[in-house]
N, C-alpha and C positions, 0 to 999 in steps of 0.2 A: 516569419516570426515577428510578432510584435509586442509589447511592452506595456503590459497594463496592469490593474490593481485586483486584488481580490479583499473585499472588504478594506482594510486601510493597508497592505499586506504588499509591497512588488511582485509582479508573476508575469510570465510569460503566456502567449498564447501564439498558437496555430492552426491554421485552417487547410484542410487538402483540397485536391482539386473537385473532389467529389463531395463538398461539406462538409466533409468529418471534422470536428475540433476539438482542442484541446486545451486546458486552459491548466498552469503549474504555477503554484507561490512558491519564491525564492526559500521563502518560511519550510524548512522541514524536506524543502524538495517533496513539495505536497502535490501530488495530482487532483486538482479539486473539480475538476469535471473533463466530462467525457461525451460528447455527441456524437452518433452515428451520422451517416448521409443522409437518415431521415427527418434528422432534427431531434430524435431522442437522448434525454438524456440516461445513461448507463451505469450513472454512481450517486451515491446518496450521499446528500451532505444536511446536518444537520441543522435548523435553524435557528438554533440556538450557539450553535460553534462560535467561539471566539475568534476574529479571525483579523487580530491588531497583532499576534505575536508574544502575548502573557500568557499562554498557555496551550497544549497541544490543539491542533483542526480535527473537529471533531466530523468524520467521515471522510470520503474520499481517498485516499490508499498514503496513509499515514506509513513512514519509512521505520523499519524497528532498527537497532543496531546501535549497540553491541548485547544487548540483553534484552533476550523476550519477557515482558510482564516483569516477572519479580522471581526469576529463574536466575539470580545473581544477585550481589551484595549494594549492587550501581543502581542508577537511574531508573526506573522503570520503563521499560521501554527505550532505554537509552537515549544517546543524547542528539541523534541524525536529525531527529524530529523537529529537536528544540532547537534547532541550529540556522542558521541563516547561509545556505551554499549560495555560488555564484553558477552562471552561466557558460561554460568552458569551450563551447563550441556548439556550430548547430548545421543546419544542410536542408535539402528540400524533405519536407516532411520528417524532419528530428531532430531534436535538442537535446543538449548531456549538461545535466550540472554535477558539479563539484564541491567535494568537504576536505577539507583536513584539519590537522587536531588544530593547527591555530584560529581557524572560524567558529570553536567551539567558545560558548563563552565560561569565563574565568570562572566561574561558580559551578559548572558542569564538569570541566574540563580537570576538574581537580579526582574525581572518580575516577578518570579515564586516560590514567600518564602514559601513554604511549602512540606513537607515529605511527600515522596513517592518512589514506588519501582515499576518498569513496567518489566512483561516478553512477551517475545515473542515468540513461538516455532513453528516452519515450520518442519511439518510432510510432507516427501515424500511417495504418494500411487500408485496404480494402474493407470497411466493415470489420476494423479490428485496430487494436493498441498493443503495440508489445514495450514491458518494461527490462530492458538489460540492468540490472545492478553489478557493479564490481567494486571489490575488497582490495587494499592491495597494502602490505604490510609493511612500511616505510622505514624500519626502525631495524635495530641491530639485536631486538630478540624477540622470540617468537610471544602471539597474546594471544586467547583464545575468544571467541565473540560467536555470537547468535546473529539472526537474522530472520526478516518477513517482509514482505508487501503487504497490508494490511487491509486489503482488498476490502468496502464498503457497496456491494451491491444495489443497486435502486429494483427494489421489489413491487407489484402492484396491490400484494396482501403476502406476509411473513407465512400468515399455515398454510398458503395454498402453494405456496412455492417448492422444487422437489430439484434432487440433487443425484443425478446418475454418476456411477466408477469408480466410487468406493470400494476399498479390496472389502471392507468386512461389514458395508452395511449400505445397501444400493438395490431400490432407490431410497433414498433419505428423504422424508415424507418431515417435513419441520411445524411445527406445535409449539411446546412450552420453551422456556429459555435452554439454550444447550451452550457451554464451551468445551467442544472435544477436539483430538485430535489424532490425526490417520495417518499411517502410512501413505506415502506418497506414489500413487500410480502418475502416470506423466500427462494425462489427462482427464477432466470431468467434463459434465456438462450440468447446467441448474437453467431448469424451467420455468420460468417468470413470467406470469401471466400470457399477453399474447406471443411472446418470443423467447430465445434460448440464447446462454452464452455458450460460448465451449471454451471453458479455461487452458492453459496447457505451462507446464513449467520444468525447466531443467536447472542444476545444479542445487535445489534445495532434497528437504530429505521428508518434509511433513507437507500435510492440508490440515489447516486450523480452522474450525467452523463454528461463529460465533451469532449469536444474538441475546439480548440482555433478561428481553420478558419483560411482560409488563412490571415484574415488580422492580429488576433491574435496572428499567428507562426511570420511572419514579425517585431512582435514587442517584440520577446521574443529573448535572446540575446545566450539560451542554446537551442535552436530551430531551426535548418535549414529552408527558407521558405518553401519548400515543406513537411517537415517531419508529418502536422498535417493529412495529409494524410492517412498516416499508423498507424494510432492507435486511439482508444476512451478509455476513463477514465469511467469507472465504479466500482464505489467505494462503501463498505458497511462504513457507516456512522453515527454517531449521530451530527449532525451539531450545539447543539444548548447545550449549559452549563446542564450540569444535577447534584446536589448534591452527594457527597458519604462523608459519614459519615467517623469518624474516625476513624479506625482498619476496614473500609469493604472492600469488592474486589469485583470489575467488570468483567466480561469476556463477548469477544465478540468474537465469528469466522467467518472464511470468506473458504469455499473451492472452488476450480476450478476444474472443471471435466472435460475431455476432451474428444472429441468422433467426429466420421466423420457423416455428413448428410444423 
């Protein structure tokens, strides 16, 4: 592991034996890129993204938590994103950072009055990334919180790309702007030009699948018009408040697999 920038931003990076790398700003605990063995890269980051820490990273697997979108009275998207974690510990091939509410800053943190501790550990594998996220309720009464990885796909063209495993709509042929969201089978797989991911996720409860459309890249300010093109949001998800007790912990994973057609 070593220690470098992403845009003005502190981030760590990693490299496996086999080339694979990874590169995370301290910012959001933002996974902001992802290379296979073969030098590809596997997520989409915008180029327009801010990426000094005045406002969320636009692409790359943005941390949601404690509240999806505006599925609550708080933050949009909550405050994990907006937060600067540290580094807690790491190993050959994976690093875990860490939040708690005192890393929140005092203007966030005022939405969000209760204890907690979130880690995060991006394990590098074979032609694959797996993200561990854990919850863990630090406080002396219970709060209820949402959650995602907000998975940013690198696409070679948006309509041509297709999405197998959906319980109620497979294969998912993509076209105009969609944001929906599915029951969670424990695997997909999305066709990306000349290769295939195979997603796979445990302890969430949704698959969220997002892209804006041209008319809603047009209206986003860390978005080129053209950029909703190249990429689809496939996200493992709980979209909806769930309770955790006090002293419990949640864990949810998310792995990306990667392989040719």
């Amino acid at each position: 592991m070593k220690m470098v920038t992403f845009g003005q931003l502190p981030a760590v990076c990693m490299t496996a034996p086999d080339g694979a790398e990874m590169t995370i700003a301290l910012y959001g605990a933002h996974l902001a890129s992802w290379k296979t063995a073969d030098g590809r890269e596997r997520l989409f980051m915008s180029d327009r993204s801010p990426r000094d820490g005045s406002a969320a990273i636009r692409g790359g697997v943005p941390v949601i938590f404690p509240q999806f979108s505006t599925r609550g009275t708080g933050q949009r998207h909550g405050v994990a994103r907006l937060s600067h974690w540290r580094v807690a510990d790491s190993g050959d091939g994976w690093v875990e950072l860490a939040l708690n509410q005192d890393d929140v800053p005092p203007t966030l943190a005022a939405g969000w009055p209760h204890a907690f501790a979130l880690t995060l550990r991006f394990t590098l594998r074979a032609d694959a990334i797996e993200m561990r996220f854990t919850v863990t309720n630090s406080g002396s009464a219970p709060f209820d919180f949402a959650a995602a990885l907000h998975t940013y796909y690198a696409v070679e063209d948006f309509t041509q790309t297709v999405l197998e495993g959906l319980p109620d709509e497979s294969p998912l042929h993509f076209g105009p702007k969609l944001d929906n969201i599915y029951a969670a089978p424990p695997a997909l797989t999305l066709h990306a030009g000349a290769g295939k991911l195979q997603l796979q996720q445990q302890g969430f409860t949704e698959w969220v699948v997002w892209n804006p459309g041209a008319e809603g890249a047009a209206a986003l300010s860390d978005m080129a018009d053209d950029e909703w093109q190249r990429f689809v949001c496939v996200e493992p998800a709980r979209v909806d408040k769930q309770e955790l007790a006090a002293g419990a912990t949640w864990t949810g994973s998310h792995t990306i697999t990667a392989g040719l057609l």
